[in-house]
C-alpha positions as CSV (number, residue, x, y, z in Angstrom):
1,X,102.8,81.9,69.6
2,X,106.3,81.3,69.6
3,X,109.0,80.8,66.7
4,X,111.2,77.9,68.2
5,X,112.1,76.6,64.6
6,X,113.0,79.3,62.5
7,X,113.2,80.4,58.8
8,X,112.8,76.7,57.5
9,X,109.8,75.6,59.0
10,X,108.5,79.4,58.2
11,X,109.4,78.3,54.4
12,X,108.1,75.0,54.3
13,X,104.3,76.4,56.2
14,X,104.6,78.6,53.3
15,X,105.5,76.3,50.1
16,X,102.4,74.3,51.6
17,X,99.8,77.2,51.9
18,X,100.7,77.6,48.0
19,X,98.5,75.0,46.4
20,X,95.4,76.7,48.4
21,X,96.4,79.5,46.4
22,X,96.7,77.7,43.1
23,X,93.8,75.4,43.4
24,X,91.3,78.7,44.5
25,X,92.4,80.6,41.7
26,X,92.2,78.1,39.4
27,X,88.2,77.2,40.7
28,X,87.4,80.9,40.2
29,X,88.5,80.8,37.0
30,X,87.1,78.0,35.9
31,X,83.6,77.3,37.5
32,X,80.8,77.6,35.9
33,X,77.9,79.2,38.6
34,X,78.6,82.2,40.6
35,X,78.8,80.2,43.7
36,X,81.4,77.9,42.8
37,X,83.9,81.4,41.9
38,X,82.9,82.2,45.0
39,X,84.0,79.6,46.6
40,X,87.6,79.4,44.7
41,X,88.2,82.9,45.5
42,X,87.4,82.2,49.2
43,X,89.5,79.1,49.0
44,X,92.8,81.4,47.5
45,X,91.8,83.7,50.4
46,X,92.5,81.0,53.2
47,X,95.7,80.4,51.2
48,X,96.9,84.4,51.3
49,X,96.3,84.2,55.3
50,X,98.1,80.9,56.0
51,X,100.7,82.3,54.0
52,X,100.9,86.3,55.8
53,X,100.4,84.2,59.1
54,X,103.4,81.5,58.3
55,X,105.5,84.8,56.4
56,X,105.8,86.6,60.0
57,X,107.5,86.4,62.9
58,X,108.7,87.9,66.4
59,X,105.7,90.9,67.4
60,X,104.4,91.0,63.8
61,X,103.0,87.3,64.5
62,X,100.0,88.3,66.2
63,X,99.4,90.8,63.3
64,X,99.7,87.6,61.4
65,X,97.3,85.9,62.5
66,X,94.4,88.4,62.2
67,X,93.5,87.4,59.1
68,X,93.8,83.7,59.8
69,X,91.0,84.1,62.4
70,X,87.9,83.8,60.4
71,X,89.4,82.8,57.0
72,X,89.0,78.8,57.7
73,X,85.0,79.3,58.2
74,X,85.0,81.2,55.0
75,X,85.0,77.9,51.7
76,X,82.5,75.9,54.2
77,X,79.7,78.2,54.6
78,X,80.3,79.6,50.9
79,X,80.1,75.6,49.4
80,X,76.6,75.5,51.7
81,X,74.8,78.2,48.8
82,X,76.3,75.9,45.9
83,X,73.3,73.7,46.0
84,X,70.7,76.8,46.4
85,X,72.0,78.6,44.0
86,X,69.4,79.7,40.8
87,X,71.3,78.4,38.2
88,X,71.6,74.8,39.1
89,X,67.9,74.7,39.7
90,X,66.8,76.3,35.8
């Protein structure tokens, strides 16, 4: 991992991990069934990492990206229980 471009494209990968953010927080706020809040607060989750990940730099980058490692997998398998879930099926 290396930081060729420097604090503005560090800025800008951050500004855009922001509406992850917003838009999870907003579904797990607002959803109805259990899985969907789930899924918003896992969606917001993906948008903390991208953010810690794009927020570092120099040795704390591969620090960074720990988080960012499994968070991606995390609103896919999560939107797979929506359709199972009890409440939808009542």
């Amino acid at each position: 991992m290396c930081d060729i471009h420097g604090l503005p494209d560090q800025v800008l990968n951050v500004v855009t991990s922001l509406p992850y953010i917003g838009v999870g927080v907003w579904s797990a706020r607002k959803r109805r069934f259990e899985s969907g809040r789930l899924w918003g607060a896992s969606v917001a989750g993906v948008g903390v990492a991208s953010c810690v990940f794009h927020s570092t730099h120099g040795s704390w980058r591969t620090a960074g990206a720990l988080p960012l490692v499994p968070a991606p997998s995390l609103p896919p398998s999560l939107a797979g229980r929506a359709p199972f879930s009890r409440a939808c099926c009542e």
